[in-house]
C-alpha positions as CSV (number, residue, x, y, z in Angstrom):
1,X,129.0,128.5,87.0
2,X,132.1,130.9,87.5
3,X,130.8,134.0,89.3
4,X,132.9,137.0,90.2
5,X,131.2,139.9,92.7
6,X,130.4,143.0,90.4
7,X,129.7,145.5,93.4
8,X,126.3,146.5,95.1
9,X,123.3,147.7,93.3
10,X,122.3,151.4,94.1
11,X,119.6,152.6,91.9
12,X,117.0,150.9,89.3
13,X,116.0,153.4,86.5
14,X,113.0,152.2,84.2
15,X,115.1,148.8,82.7
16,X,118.1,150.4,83.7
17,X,120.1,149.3,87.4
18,X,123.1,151.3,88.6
19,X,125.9,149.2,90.6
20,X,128.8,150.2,92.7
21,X,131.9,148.5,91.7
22,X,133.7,146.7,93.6
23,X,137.0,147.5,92.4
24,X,137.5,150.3,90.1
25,X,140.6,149.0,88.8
26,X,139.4,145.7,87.5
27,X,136.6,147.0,85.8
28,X,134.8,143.8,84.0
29,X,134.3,144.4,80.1
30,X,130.9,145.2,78.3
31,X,128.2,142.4,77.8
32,X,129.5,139.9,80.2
33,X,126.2,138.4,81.9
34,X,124.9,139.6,85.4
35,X,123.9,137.4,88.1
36,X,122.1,138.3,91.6
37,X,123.0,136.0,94.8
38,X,120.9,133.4,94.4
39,X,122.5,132.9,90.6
40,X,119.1,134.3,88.9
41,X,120.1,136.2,85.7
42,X,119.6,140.2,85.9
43,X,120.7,141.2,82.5
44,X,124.0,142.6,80.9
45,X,126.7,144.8,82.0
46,X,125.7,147.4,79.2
47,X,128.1,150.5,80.1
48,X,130.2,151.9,82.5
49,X,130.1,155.6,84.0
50,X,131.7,157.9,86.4
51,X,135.1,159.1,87.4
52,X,137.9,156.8,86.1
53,X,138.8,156.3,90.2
54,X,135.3,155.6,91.2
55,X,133.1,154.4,88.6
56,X,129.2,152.8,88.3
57,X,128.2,150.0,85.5
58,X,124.6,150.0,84.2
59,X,123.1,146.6,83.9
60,X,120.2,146.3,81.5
61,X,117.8,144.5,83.0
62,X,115.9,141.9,81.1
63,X,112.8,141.8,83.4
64,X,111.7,144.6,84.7
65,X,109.4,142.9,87.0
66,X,112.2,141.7,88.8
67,X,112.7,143.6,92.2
68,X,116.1,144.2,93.0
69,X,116.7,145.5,96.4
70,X,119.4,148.5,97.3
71,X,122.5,146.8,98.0
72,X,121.5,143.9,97.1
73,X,125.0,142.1,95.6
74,X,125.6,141.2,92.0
75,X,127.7,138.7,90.5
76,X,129.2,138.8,86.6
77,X,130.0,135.7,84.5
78,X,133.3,136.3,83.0
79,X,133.9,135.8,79.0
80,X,135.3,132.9,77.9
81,X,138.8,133.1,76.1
82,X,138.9,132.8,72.6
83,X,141.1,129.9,71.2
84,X,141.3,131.6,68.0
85,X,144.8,133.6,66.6
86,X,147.2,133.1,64.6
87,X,148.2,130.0,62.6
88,X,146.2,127.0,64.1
89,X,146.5,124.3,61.3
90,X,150.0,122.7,59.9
């Protein structure tokens, strides 16, 4: 699996978890799948908050049993490209 770091987890809300990003200019887009360290699924990357130079994403958690610790890092499975577009068959 193809993980890229998300940022640090800061707060857990009801089914709602608030993460520092790691780099506000390469802000991942919506719905790409969350991952903790050891490659457990979290939930999905369901919005994105804040100033534009220092923003926060909110996961939705799938489980809320799951304990997440504070600063505990979280990892994002890119999307895959789509190989659709223009023309295609001859």
């Amino acid at each position: 699996m193809n993980l890229r770091y998300l940022g640090r987890s800061i707060h857990l809300v009801s089914s709602n978890l608030v993460v520092d990003l790691d780099n506000p200019s390469r802000v991942p887009p919506l719905w790409v799948k969350v991952y903790d360290s050891e490659n457990r699924y979290i939930g999905i990357l369901f919005d994105v908050i804040g100033p534009v130079n220092d923003p926060f994403a909110v996961v939705r958690v799938k489980n809320p049993s799951i304990h997440i610790e504070k600063g505990a890092d979280l990892y994002y499975q890119p999307k895959k490209r789509s190989r659709t577009g223009k023309g295609g068959r001859f």
